[in-house]
N, C-alpha and C positions, 0 to 999 in steps of 0.2 A: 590249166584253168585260165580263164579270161578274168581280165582285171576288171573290165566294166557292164563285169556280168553280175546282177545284185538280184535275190532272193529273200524273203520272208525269214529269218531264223529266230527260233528263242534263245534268249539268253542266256542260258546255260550251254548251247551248243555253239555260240558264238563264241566265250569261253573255251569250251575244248577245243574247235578248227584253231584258234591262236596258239594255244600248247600243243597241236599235233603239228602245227608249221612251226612251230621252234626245234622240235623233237624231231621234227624230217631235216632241219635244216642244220643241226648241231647233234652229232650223237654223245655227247657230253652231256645234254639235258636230261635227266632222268626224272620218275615221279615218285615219294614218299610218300606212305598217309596210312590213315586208318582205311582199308577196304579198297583203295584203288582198285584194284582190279576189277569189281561192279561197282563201286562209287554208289555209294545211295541217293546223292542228290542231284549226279550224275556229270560232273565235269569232266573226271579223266575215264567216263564207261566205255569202254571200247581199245581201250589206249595199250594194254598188254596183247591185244588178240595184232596190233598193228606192229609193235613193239618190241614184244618181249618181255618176259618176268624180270631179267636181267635189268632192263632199265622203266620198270612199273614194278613198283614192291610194297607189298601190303606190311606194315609193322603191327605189335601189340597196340593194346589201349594203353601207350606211355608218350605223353604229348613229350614232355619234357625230356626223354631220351631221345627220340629218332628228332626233334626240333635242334637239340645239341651235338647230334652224330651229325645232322646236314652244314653242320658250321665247317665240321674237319672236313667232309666231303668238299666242301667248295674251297675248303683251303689249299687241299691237294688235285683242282682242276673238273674239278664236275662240277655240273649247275642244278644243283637240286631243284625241283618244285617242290615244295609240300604243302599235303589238304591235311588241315586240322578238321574241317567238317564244318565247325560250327567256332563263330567267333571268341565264346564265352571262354573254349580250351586255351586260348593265349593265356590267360591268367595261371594257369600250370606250367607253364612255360617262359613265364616273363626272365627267369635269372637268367637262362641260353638267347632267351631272343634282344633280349634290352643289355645284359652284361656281359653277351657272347659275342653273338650276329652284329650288333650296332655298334661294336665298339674295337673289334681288333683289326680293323683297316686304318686307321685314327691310330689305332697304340701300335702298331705296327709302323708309322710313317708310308703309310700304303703300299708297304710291300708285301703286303699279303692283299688279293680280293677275296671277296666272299660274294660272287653272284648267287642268291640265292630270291626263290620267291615261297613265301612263306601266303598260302589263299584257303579265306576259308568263308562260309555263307553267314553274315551277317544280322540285325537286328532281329526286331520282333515278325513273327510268320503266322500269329493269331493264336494266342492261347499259349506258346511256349513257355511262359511262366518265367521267373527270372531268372534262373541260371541258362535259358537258351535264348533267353531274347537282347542278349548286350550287343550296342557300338563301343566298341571302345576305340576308333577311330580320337576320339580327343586328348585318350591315355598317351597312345604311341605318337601322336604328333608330338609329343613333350621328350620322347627318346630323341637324342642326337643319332644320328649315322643310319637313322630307317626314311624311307623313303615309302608314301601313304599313298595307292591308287583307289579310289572309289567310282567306278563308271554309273553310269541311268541307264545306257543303253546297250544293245545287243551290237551294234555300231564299236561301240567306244569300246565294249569288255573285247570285242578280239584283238583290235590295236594297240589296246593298252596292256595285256597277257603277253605280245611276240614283244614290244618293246622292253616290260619287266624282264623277261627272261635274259634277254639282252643285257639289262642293265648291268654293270659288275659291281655293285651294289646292293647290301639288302632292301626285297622289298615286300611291302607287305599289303597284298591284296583282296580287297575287301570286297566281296557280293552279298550286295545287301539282298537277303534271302525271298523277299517277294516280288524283287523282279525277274528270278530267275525263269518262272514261265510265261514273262511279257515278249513279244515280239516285233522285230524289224527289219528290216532290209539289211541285209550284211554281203558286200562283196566278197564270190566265190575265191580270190587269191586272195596269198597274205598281202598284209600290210603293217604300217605298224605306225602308234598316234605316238608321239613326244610326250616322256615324261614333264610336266611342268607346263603343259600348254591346255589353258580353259576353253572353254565353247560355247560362244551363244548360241542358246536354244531359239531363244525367240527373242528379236528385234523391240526395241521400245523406247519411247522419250519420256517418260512420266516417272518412273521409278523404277530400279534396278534390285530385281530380286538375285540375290545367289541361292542357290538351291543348293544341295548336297546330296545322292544317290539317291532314295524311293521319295522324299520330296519333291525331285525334278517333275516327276509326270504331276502332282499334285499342284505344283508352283504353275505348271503349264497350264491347267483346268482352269485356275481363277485368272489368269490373267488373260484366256480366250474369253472367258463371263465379263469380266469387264474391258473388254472392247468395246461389248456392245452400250457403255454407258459412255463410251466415248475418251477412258482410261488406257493409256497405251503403257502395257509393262514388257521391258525388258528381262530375261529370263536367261541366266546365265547359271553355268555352270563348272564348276574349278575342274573336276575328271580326276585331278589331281589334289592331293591335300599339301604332301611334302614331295617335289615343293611346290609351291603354289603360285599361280599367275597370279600375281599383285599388279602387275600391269593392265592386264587385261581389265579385272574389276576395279581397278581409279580409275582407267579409262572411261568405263559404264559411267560409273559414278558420276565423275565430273560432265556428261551431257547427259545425265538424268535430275541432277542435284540432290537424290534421295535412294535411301539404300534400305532395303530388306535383308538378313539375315535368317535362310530356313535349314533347321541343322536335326538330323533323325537321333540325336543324343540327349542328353541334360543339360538343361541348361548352363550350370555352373562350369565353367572350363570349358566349354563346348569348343567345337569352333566356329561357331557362331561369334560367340566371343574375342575368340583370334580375330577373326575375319575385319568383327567391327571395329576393333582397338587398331587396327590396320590403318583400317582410310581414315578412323577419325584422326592420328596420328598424321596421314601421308597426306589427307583432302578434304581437310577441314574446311577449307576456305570454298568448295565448292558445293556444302551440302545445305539448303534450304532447309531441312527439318531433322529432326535426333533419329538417328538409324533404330531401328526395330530389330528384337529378335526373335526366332519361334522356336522352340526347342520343348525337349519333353520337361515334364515335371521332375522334381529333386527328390524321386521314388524309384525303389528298383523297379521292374515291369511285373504290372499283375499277369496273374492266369486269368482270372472273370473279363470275360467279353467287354462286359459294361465299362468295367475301371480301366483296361486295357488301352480304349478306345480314350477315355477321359485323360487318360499321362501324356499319350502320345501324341504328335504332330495330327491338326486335320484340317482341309482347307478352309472353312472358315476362320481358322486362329491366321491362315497367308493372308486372307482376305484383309482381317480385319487390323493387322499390322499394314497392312498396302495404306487403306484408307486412312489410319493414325497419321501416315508421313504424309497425307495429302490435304490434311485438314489444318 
């Protein structure tokens, strides 16, 4: 495949070419999950017919078993993947992922690794109602020894999949579930983006929005809208949670002098919250105006359309924090 050959891909298939080029590249990487083998939402579809059942293995419906058998697997030199499906199953799972997986490379003195990647689809998908609509992206950034990937794009999810896999490190990879049928250019070979490296989306001197996974395209929209009033926003994105370019966004920061906070979680704990207790701590001295946050309401996520939409993240709520730090 040519490197500087780039095609339209969704998001979900950008995803899978990263784990089929880990898996062509290491026969040690194998896949766990419920349903691998047709993937209902379609990351590892195809992946046994390439494969083998040997290393693509459909388990029962027990998060918390085959989450705690892939700890011993990579303890004795396999790199498990595993699809929990849907984010909310972590919480079945938290004593192997948080007091298993996070934590015996540390109590071991690092003689044990545990490469492992633990992915599964993310937030709200319209109606999921609340046990399918969680981030808990703000939970696990509080485990020590996990390591948080959240991509925007079809770009970043295959980069950021070959480099997890790599990693020898747990880590736990998050597709926030409505951008899985977004699409973009994605170079036909592998590649692979740096854990812990952010990415300006779009260039700006007036204020520095961070985004977080299905708010990026959202953060994107209002800050193309106000261009036209003559508002230049910088549109940046971490890719990464744990660990997180702190460089990059004080960099932002300090030539914009004002910071936005857009996070697809709750507020409370968010990281939105992390983000902003950050700079104000590291860039105090360069922000003109009180950082903003945008995050959901302090509610589980409705079913009803209406309230669904009222909890969660929309870009007038980007908007209207933009203008708060501008006024």
């Amino acid at each position: 495949m040519n490197a500087t050959i780039e095609r339209p891909t969704y998001f979900i298939n950008a995803m899978k070419e990263g784990l089929h080029a880990a898996m062509a590249e290491d026969e040690r990487v194998v896949v766990i999950g419920e349903d691998v083998d047709r993937s209902v939402i379609g990351a590892t579809r195809g992946l046994s017919a390439d494969f083998g059942r040997d290393r693509v293995r459909n388990t029962p419906i027990s998060e918390a078993t085959f989450v705690g058998a892939c700890v011993g697997a990579a303890a004795v030199g396999l790199r498990p993947v595993v699809d929990l499906m849907v984010g909310s199953f972590f919480y079945v799972a938290m004593d192997q992922l948080a007091d298993q997986a996070a934590k015996l490379r540390y109590m071991s003195g690092g003689q044990v690794d545990l490469p492992i990647v633990y992915f599964a689809a993310t937030g709200p998908s319209g109606s999921g109602a609340a046990q399918h609509s969680e981030n808990l992206h703000p939970m696990l950034m509080n485990v020590a020894g996990l390591k948080i990937v959240m991509p925007s794009t079809p770009y970043d999810a295959k980069g950021l999949m070959l480099s997890a896999i790599r990693d020898p490190n747990p880590v736990v990879y998050l597709q926030d579930f409505v951008l899985g049928g977004t699409k973009g250019n994605v170079p036909e070979a592998p590649y692979a983006i740096p854990l812990g490296v952010g990415d300006i989306k779009k260039h700006g001197t007036d204020v520095t929005v961070v985004a977080i996974g299905a708010t990026v395209p959202k953060a994107l929209k209002v800050a193309r809208a106000l261009e036209k009033d003559g508002i230049s926003v910088e549109v940046l994105d971490p890719r990464t949670l744990v660990p997180l370019d702190k460089g990059l966004i004080l960099e932002s920061v300090g030539r914009t002098g004002r910071l936005v906070v857009v996070d697809s979680a709750r507020l409370t704990c968010s990281a939105a919250s992390e983000i902003t207790a950050m700079v104000v701590e590291n860039g105090f001295d360069t922000l003109k105006a009180a950082p903003q946050r945008v995050a959901w309401e302090d509610v589980p996520v409705p079913f009803s359309p209406p309230l669904e939409k009222r909890v969660l993240v929309q870009e007038p709520d980007i908007l209207n924090a933009i203008l708060k730090t501008l006024s």
